[in-house]
C-alpha positions as CSV (number, residue, x, y, z in Angstrom):
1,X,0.0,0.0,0.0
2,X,1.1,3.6,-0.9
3,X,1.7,6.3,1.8
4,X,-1.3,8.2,-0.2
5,X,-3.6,4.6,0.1
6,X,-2.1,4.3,3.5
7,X,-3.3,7.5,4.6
8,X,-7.2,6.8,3.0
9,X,-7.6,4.2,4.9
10,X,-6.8,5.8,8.0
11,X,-9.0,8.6,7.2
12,X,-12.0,6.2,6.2
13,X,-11.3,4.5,9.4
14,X,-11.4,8.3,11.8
15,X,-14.1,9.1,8.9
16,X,-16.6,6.2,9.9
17,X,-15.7,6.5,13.9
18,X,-16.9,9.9,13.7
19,X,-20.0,9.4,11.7
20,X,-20.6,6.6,14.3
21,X,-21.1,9.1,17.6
22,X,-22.6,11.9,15.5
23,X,-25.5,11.6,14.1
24,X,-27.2,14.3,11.7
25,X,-28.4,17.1,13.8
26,X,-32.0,17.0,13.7
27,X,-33.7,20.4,15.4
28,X,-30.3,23.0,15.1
29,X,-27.5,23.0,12.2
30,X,-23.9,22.9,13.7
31,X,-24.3,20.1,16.5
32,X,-23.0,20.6,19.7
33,X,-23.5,16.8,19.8
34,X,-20.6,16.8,17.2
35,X,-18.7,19.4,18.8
36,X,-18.6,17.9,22.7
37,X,-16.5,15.0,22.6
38,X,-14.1,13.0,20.4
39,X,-14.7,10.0,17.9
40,X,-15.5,7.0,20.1
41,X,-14.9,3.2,18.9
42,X,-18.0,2.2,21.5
43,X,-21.2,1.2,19.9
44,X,-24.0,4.1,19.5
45,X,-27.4,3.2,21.3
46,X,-30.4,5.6,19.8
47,X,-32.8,6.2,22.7
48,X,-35.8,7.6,21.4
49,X,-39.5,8.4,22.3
50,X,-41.9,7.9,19.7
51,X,-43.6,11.4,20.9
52,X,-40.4,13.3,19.8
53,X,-38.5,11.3,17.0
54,X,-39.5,9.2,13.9
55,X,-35.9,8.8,13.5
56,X,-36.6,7.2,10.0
57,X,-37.9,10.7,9.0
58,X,-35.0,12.1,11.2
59,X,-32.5,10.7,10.5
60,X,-32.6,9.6,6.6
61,X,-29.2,8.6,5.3
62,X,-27.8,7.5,8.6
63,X,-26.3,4.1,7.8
64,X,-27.5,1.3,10.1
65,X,-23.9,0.0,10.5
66,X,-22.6,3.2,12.6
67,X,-26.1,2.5,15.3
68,X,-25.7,-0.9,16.8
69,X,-29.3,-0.5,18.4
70,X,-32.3,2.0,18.5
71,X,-34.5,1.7,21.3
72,X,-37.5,3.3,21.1
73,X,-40.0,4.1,24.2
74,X,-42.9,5.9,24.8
75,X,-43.2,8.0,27.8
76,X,-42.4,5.6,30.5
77,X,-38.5,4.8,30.6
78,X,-38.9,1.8,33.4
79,X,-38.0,-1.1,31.0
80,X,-35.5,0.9,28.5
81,X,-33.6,1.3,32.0
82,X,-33.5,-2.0,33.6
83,X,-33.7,-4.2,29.9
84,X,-31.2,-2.0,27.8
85,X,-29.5,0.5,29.7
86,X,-28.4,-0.2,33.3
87,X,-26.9,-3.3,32.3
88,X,-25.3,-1.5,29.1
89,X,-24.0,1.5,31.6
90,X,-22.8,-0.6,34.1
91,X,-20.0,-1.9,32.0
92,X,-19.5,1.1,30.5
93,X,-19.9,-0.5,26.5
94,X,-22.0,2.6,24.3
95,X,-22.4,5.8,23.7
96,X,-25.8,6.6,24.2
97,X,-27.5,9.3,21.9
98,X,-31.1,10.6,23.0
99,X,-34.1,12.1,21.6
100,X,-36.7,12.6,24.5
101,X,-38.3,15.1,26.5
102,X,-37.2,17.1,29.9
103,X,-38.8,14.5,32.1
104,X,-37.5,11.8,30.5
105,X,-34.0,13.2,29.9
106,X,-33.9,14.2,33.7
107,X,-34.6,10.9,34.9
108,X,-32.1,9.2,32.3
109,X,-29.2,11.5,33.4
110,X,-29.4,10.9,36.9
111,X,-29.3,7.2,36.4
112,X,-26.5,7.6,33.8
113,X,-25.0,9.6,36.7
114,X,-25.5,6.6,38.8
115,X,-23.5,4.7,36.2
116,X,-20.2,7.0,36.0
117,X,-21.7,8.4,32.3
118,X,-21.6,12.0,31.9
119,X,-23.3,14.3,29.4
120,X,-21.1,14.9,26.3
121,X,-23.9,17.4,24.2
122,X,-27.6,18.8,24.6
123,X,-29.5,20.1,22.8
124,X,-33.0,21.7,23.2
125,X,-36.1,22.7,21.2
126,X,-39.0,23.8,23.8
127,X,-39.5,20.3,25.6
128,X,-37.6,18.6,23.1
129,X,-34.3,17.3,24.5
130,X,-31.5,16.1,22.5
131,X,-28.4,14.7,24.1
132,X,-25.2,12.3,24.0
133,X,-24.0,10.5,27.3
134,X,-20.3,9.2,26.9
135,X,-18.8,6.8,29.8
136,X,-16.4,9.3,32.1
137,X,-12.7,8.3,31.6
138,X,-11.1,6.6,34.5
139,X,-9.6,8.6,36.8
């Protein structure tokens, strides 16, 4: 391989890491979602309620590959906490990008404070929430 081919690859490689933990913005251009935090090589979770996001009207284009799960909920976060996310959290294994509203979003950052995660980006559009929560590096 060339140093030019050599140098692609890398850049395909930062190029697809990137487009994995930063997802189109949906409610404001320039993403502080994009902005907050470096490229991660955890898997993205999509947390979603159906009241705020169709993320297939959202989010056209996205490629499937760079979410390794959506989890979609409605209202109540009960089971996307004990079923998905607290056992997700607890090893620290995703970044978790969400689409929900203030009550919602309040109750799923406390827990992911419970869980060493910290918020990496928000964004808001009247109730709408938008927001990234990353692991916190050790020490």
């Amino acid at each position: 391989m060339t140093a030019h081919g050599m140098h692609r690859a890398i850049s395909r490689r930062r190029f697809a890491q990137a487009v994995g933990t930063t997802i189109a913005a949906a409610w404001v251009p320039g993403s502080v979602l994009s902005a907050a935090t470096p490229a991660t090589a955890l898997p993205l979770h999509l947390v979603y309620d159906r009241r705020v996001l169709d993320p297939a009207h959202v989010l056209p284009g996205v490629n499937d590959r760079h979410v390794a799960a959506r989890h979609a909920f409605e209202g109540d976060v009960s089971a996307l906490w004990r079923d998905v996310l607290e056992p997700l959290w607890a090893r620290h294994a995703s970044v978790t990008l969400g689409y929900t509203r203030h009550a919602e979003f309040f109750v799923l950052r406390t827990l992911a404070r419970e869980q060493d995660y910290m918020l990496a980006g928000l964004q808001q559009s009247g109730d709408r929430f938008r927001w990234r929560l990353i692991p916190r590096a050790p020490g």
